[in-house]
N, CA, C and O atoms as CSV, one atom per row, in Angstrom:
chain,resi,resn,atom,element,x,y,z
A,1,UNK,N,N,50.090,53.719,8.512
A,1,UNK,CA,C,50.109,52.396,9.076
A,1,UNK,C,C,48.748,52.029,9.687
A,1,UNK,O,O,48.164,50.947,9.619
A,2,UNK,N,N,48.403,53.067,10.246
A,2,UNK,CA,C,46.813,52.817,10.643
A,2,UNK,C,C,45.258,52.619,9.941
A,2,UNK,O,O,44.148,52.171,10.227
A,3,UNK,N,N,46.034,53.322,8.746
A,3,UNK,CA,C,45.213,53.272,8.012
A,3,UNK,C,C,44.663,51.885,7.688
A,3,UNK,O,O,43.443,51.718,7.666
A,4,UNK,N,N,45.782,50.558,7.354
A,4,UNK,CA,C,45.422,49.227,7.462
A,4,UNK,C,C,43.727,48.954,8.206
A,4,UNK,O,O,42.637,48.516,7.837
A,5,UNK,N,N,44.162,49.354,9.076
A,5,UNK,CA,C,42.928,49.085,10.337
A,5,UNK,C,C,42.137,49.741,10.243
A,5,UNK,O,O,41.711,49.992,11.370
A,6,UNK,N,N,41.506,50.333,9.365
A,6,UNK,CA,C,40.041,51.400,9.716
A,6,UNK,C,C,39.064,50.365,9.602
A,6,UNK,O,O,38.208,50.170,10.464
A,7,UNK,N,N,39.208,49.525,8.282
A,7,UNK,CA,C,38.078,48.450,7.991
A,7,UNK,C,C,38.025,47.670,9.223
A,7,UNK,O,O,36.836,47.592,9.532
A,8,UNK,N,N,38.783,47.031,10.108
A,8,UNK,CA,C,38.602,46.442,10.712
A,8,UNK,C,C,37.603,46.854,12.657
A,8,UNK,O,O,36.983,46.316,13.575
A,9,UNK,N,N,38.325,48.602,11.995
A,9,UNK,CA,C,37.479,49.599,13.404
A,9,UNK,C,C,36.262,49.512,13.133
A,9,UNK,O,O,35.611,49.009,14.048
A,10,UNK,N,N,35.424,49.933,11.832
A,10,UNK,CA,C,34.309,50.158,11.343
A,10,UNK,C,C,33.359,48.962,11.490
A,10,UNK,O,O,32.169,48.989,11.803
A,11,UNK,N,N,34.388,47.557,11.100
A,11,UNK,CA,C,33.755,46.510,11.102
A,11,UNK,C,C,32.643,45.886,12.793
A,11,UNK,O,O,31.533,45.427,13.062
A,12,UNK,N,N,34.000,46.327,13.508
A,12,UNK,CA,C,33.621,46.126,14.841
A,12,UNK,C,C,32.527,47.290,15.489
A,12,UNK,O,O,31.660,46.980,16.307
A,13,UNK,N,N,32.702,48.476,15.045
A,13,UNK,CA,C,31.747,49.654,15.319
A,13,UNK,C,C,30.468,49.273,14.653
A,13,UNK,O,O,29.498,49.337,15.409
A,14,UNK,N,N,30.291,49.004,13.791
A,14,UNK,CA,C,29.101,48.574,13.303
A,14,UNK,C,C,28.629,47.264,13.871
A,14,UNK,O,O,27.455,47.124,14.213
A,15,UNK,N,N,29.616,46.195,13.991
A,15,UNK,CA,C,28.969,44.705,14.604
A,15,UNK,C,C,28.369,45.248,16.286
A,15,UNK,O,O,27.385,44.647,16.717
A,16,UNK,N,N,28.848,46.105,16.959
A,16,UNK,CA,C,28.679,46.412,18.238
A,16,UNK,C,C,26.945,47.543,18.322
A,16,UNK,O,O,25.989,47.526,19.096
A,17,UNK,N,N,27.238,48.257,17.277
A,17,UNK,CA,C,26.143,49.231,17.156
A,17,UNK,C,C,24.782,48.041,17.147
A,17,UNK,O,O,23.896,47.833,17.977
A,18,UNK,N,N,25.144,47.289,15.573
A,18,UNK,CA,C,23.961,46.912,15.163
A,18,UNK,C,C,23.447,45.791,16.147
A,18,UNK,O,O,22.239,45.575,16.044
A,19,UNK,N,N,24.333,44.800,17.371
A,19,UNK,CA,C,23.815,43.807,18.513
A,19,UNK,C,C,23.523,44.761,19.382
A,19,UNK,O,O,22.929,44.122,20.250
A,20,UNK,N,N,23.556,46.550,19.945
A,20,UNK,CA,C,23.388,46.449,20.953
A,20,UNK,C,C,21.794,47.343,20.329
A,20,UNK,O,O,21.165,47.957,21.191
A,21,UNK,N,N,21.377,47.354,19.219
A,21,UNK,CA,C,20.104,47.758,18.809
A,21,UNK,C,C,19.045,46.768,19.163
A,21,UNK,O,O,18.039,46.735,19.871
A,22,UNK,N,N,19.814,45.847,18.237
A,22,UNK,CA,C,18.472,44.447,18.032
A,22,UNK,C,C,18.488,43.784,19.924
A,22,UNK,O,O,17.577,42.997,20.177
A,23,UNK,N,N,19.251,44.044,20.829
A,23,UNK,CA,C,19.182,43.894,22.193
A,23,UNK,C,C,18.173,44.426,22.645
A,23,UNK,O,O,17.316,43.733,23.193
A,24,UNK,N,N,17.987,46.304,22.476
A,24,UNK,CA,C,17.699,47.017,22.978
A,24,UNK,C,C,15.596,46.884,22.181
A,24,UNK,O,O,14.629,46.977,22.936
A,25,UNK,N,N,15.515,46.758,21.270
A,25,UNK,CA,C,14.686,46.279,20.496
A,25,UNK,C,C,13.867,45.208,21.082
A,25,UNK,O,O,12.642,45.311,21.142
A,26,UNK,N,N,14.623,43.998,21.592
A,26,UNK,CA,C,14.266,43.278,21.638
A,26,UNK,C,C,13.446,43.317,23.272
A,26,UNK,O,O,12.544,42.549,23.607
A,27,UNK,N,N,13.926,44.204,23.960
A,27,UNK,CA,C,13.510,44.338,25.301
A,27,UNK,C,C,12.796,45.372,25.416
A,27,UNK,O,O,12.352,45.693,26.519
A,28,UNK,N,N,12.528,46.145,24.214
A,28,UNK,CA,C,11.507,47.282,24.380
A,28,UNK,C,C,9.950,46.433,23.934
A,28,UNK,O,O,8.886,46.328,24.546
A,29,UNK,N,N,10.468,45.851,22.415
A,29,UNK,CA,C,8.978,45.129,21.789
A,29,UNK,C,C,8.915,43.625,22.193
A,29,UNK,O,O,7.978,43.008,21.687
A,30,UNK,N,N,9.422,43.200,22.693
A,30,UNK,CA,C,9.344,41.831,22.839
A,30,UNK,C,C,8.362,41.843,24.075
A,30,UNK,O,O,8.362,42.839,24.799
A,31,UNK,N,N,7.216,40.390,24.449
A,31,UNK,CA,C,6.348,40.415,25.281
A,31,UNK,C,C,7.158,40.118,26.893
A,31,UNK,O,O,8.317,39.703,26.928
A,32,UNK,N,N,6.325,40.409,28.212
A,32,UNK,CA,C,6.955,40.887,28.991
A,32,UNK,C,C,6.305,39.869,30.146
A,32,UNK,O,O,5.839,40.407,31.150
A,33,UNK,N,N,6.247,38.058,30.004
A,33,UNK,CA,C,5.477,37.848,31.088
A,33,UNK,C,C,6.279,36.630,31.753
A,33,UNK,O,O,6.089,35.424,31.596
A,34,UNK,N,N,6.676,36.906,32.082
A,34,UNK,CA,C,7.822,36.516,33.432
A,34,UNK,C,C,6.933,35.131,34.715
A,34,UNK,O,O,6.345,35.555,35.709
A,35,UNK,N,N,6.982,34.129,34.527
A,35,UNK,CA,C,6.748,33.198,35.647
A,35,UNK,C,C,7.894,32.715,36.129
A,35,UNK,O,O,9.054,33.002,35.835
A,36,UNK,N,N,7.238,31.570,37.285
A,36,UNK,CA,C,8.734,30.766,38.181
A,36,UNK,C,C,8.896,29.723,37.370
A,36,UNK,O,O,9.289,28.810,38.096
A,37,UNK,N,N,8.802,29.281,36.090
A,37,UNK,CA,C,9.829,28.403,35.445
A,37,UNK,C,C,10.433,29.120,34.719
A,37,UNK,O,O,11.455,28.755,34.137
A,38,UNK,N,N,9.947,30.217,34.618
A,38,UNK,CA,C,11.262,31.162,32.965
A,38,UNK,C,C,12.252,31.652,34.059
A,38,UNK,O,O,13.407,31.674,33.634
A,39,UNK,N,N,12.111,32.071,35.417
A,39,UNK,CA,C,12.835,32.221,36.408
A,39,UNK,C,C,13.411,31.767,36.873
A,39,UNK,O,O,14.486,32.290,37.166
A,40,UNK,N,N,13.109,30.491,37.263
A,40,UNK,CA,C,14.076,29.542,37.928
A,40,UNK,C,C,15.582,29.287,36.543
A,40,UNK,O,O,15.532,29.365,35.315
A,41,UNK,N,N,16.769,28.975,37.496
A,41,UNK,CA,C,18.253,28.674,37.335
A,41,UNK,C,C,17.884,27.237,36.518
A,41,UNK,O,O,17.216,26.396,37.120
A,42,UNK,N,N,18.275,27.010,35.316
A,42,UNK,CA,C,18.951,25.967,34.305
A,42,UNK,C,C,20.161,26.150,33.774
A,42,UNK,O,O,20.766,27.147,33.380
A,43,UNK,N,N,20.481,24.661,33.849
A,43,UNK,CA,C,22.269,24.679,33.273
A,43,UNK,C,C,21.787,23.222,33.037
A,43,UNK,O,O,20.970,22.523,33.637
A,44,UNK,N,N,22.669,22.981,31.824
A,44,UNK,CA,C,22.787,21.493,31.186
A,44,UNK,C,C,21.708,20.421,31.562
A,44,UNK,O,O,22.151,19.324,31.903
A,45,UNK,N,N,20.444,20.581,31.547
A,45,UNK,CA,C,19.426,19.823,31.408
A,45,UNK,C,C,19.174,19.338,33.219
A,45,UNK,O,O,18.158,18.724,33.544
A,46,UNK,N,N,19.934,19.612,33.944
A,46,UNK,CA,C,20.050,19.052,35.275
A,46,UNK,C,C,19.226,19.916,36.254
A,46,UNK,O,O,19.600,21.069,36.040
A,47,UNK,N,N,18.453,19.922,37.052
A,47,UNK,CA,C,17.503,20.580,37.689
A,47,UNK,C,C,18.845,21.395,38.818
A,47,UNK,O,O,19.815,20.812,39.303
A,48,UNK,N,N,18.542,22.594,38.954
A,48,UNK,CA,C,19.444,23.323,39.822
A,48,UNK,C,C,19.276,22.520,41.575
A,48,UNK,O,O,18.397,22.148,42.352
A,49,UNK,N,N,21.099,22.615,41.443
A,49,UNK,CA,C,21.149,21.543,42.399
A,49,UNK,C,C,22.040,22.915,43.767
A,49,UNK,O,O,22.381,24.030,43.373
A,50,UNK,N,N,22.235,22.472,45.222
A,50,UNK,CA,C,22.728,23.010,46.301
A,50,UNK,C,C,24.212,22.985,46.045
A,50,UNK,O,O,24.966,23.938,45.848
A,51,UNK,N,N,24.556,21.281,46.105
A,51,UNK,CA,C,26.054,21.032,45.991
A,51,UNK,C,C,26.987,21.455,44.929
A,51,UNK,O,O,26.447,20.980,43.930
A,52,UNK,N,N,27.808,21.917,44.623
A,52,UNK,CA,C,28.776,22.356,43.613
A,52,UNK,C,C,29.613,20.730,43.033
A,52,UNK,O,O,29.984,20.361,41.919
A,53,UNK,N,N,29.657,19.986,44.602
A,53,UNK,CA,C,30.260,18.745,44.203
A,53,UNK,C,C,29.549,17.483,43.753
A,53,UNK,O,O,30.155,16.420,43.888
A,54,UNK,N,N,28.296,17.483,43.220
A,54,UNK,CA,C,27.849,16.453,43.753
A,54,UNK,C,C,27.784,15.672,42.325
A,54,UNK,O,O,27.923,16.453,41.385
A,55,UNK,N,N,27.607,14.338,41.952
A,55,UNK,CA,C,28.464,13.266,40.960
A,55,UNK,C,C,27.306,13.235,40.024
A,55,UNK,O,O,26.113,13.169,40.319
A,56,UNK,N,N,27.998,13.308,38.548
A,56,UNK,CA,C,27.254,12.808,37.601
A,56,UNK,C,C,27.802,11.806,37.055
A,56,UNK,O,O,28.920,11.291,37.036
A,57,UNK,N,N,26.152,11.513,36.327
A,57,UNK,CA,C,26.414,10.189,35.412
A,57,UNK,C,C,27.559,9.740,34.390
A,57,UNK,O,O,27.118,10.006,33.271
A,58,UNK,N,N,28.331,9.399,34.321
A,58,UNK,CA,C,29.625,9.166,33.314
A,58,UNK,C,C,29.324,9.082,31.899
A,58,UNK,O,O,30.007,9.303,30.899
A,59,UNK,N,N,27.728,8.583,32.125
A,59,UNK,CA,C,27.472,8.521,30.275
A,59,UNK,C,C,27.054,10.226,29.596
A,59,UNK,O,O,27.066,10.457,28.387
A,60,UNK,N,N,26.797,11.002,30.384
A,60,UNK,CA,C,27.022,12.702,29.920
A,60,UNK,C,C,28.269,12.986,29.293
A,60,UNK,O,O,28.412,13.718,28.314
A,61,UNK,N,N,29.120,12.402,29.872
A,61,UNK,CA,C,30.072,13.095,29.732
A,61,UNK,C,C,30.948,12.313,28.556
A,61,UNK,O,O,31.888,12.902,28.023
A,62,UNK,N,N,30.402,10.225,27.976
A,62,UNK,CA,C,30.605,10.258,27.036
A,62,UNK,C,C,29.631,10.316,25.464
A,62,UNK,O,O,29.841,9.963,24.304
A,63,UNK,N,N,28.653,10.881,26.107
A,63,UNK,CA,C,27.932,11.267,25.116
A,63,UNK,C,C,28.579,12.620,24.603
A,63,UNK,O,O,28.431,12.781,23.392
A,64,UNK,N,N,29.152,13.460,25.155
A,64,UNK,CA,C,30.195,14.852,24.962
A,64,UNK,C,C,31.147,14.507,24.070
A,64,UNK,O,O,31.448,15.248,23.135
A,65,UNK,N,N,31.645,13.475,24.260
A,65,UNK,CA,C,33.014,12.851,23.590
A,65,UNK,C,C,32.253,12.403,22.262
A,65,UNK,O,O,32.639,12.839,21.177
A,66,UNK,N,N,31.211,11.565,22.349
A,66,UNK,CA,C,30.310,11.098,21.137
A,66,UNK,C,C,30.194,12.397,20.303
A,66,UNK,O,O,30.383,12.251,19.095
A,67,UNK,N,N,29.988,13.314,20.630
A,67,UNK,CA,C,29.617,14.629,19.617
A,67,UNK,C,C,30.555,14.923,19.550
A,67,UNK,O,O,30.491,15.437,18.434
A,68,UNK,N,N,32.049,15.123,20.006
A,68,UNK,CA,C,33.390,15.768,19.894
A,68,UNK,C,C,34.050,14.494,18.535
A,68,UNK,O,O,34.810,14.789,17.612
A,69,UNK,N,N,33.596,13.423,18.762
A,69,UNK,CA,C,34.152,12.678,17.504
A,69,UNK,C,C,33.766,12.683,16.329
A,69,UNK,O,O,34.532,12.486,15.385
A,70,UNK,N,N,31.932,13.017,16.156
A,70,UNK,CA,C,31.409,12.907,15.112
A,70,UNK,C,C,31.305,14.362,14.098
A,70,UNK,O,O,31.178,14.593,12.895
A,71,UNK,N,N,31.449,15.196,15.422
A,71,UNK,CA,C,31.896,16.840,15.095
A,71,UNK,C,C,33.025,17.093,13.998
A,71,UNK,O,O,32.971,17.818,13.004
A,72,UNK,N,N,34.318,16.092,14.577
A,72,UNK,CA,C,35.566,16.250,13.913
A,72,UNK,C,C,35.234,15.676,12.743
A,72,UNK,O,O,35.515,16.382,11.774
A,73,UNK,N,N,34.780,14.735,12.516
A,73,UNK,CA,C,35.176,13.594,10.972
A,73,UNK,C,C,34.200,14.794,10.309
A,73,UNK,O,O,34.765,15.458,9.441
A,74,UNK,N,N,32.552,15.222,10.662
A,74,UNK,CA,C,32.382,15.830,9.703
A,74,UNK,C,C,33.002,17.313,9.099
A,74,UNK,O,O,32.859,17.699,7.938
A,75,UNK,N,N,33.659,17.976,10.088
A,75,UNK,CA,C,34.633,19.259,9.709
A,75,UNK,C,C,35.539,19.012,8.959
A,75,UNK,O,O,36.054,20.015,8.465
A,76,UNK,N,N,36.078,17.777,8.578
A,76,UNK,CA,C,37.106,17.652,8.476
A,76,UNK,C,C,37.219,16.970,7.233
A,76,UNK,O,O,38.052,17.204,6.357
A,77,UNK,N,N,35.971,15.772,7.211
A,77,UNK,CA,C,35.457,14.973,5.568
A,77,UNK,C,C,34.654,16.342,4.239
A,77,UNK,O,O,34.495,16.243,3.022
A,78,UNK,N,N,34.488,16.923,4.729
A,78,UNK,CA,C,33.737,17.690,3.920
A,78,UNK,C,C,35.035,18.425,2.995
A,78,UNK,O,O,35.349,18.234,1.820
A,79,UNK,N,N,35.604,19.285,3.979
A,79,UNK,CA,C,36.604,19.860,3.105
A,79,UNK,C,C,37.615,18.993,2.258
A,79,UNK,O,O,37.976,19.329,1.130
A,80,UNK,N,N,38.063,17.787,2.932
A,80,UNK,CA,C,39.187,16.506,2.198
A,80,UNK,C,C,38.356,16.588,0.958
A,80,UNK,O,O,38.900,16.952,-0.084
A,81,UNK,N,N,36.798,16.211,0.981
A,81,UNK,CA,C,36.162,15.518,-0.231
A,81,UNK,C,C,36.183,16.355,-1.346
A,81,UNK,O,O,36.180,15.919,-2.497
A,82,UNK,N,N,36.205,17.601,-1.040
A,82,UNK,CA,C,36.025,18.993,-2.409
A,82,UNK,C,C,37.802,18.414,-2.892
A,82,UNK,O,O,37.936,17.856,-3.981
A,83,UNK,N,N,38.926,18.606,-2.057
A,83,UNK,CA,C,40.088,18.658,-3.091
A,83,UNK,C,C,40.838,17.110,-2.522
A,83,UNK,O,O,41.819,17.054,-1.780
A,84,UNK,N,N,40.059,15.889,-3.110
A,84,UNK,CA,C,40.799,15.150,-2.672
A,84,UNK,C,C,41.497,14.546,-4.189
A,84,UNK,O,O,42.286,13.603,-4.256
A,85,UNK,N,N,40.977,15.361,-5.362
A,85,UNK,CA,C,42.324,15.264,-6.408
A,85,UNK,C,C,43.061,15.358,-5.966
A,85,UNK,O,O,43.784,14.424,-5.619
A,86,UNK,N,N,43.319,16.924,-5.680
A,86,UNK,CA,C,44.542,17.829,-5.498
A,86,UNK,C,C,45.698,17.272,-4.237
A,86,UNK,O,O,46.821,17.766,-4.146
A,87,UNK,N,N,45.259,16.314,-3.433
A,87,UNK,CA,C,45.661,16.048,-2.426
A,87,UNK,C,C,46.225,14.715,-2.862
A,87,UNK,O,O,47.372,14.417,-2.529
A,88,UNK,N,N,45.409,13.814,-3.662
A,88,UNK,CA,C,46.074,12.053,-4.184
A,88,UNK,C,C,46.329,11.216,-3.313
A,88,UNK,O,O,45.521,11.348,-2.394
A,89,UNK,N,N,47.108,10.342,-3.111
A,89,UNK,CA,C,47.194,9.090,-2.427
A,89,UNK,C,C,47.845,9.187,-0.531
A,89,UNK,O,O,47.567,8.537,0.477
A,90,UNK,N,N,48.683,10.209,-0.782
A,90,UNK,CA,C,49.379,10.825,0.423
A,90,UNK,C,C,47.990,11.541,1.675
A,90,UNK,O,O,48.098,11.304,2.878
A,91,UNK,N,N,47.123,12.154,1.272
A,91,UNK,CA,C,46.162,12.828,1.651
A,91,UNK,C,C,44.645,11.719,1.827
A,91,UNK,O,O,43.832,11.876,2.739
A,92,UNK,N,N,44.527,10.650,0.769
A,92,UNK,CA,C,43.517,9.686,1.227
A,92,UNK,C,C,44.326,8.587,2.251
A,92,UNK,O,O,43.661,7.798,2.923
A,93,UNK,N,N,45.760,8.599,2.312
A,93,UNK,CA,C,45.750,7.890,3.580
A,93,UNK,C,C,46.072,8.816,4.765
A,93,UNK,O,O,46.453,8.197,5.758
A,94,UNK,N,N,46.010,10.139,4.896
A,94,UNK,CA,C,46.629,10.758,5.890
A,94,UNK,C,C,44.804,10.592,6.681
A,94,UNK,O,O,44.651,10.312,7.870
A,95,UNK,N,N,43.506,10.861,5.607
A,95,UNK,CA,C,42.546,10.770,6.055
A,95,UNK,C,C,41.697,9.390,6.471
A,95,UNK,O,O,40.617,9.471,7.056
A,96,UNK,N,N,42.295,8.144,6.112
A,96,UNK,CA,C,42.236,6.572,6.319
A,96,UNK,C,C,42.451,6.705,7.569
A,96,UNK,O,O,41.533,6.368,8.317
A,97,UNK,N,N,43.720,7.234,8.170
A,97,UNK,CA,C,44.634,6.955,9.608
A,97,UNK,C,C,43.779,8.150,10.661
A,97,UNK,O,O,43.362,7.834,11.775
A,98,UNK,N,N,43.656,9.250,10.196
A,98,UNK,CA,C,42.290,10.423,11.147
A,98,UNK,C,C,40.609,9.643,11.156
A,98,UNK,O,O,39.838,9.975,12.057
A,99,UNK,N,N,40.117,8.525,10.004
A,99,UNK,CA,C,38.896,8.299,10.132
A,99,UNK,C,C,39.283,6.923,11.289
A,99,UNK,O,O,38.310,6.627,11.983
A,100,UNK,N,N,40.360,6.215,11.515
A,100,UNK,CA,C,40.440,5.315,11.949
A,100,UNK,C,C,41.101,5.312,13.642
A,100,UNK,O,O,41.153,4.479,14.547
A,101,UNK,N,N,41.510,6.619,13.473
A,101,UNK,CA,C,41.682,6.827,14.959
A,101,UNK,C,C,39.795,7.626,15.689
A,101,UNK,O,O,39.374,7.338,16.809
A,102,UNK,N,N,39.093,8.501,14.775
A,102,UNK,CA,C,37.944,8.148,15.393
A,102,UNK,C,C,37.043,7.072,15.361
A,102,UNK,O,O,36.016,7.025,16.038
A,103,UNK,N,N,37.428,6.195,14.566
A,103,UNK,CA,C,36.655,4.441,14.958
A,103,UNK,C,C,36.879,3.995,16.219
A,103,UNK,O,O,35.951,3.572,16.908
A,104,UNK,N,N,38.251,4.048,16.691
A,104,UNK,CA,C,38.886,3.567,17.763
A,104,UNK,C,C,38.033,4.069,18.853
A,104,UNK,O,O,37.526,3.253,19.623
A,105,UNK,N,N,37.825,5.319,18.994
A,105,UNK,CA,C,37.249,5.875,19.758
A,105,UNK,C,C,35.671,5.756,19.534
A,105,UNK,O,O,34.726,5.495,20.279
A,106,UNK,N,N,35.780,6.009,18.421
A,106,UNK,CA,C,33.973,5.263,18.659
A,106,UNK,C,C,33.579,3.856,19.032
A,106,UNK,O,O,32.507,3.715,19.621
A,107,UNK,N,N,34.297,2.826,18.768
A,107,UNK,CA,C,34.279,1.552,19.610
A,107,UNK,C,C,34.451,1.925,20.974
A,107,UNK,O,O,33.740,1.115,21.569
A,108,UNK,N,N,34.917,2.589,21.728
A,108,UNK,CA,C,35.418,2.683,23.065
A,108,UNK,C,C,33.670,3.107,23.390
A,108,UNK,O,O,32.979,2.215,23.883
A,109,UNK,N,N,33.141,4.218,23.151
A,109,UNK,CA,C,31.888,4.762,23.129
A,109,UNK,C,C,31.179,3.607,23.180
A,109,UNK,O,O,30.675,3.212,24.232
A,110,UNK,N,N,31.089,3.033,22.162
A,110,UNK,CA,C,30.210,1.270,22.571
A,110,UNK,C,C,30.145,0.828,22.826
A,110,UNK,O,O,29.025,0.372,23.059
A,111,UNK,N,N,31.871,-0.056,23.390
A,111,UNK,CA,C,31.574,-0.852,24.672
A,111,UNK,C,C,31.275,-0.211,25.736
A,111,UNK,O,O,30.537,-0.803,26.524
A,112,UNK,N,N,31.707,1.074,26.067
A,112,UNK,CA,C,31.049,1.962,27.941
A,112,UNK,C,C,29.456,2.037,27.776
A,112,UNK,O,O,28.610,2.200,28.656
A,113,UNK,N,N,29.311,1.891,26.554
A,113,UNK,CA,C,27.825,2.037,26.938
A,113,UNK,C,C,27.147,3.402,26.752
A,113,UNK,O,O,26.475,3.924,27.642
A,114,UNK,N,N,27.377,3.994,25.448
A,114,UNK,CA,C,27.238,5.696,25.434
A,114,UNK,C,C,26.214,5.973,24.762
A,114,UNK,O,O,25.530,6.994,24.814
A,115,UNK,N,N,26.017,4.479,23.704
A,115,UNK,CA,C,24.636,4.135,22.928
A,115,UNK,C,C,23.741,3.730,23.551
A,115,UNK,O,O,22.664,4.055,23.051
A,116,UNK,N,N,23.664,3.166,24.419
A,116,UNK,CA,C,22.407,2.326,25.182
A,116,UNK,C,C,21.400,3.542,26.094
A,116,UNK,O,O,22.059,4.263,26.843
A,117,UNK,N,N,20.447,3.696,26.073
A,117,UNK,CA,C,19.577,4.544,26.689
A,117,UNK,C,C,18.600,3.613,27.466
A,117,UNK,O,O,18.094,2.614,26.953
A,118,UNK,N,N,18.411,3.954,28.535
A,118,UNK,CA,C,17.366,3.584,29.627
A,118,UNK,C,C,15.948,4.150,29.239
A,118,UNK,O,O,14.984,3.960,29.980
């Protein structure tokens, strides 16, 4: 019964071996010169801040949504388009009603204002 699983032990023994080489590699030969901007704390483009609470801009967060919509149609158009024989009339409208619920939402994106840049 175990036997099933060896490929999958080996697979992982080897994926683990061969990242913790090219790690170890990488911190032996790689150059070694360290200043206070490679030092200093970054997260999401925002200069490291004190407060944990303190308010962002609303258009971050639908520019997030902007890439979460345009993300989906293309994951999702690519594969429909290879078998959209095989799929016929049932399957080009199941994908009509998925491209048209992200329109909806991409209009919403346009009127808040997710396109407009300062």
């Amino acid at each position: 019964m175990l036997d099933n699983y060896i490929p999958v032990l080996i697979f992982i023994v080897i994926g683990l071996g061969l990242g913790t080489v090219m790690i170890f590699m990488g911190a032996m030969l790689g150059p070694h010169r360290p200043d206070s901007e490679k030092q200093s704390p970054y997260e999401c483009g925002f200069e490291a801040f004190e407060d944990s609470r303190m308010k962002f801009d609303v258009r971050y967060y639908l520019v997030a949504i902007l890439f979460i919509i345009f993300d989906l149609e293309i994951a999702f158009l690519f594969p429909w388009a290879v078998v959209l024989d095989e799929v016929g009339m049932f399957g080009f409208l199941a994908m009509m009603v998925f491209l048209a619920i992200l329109v909806v939402g991409f209009i919403y994106e346009w009127k808040k204002g997710a396109l407009e840049w300062e």
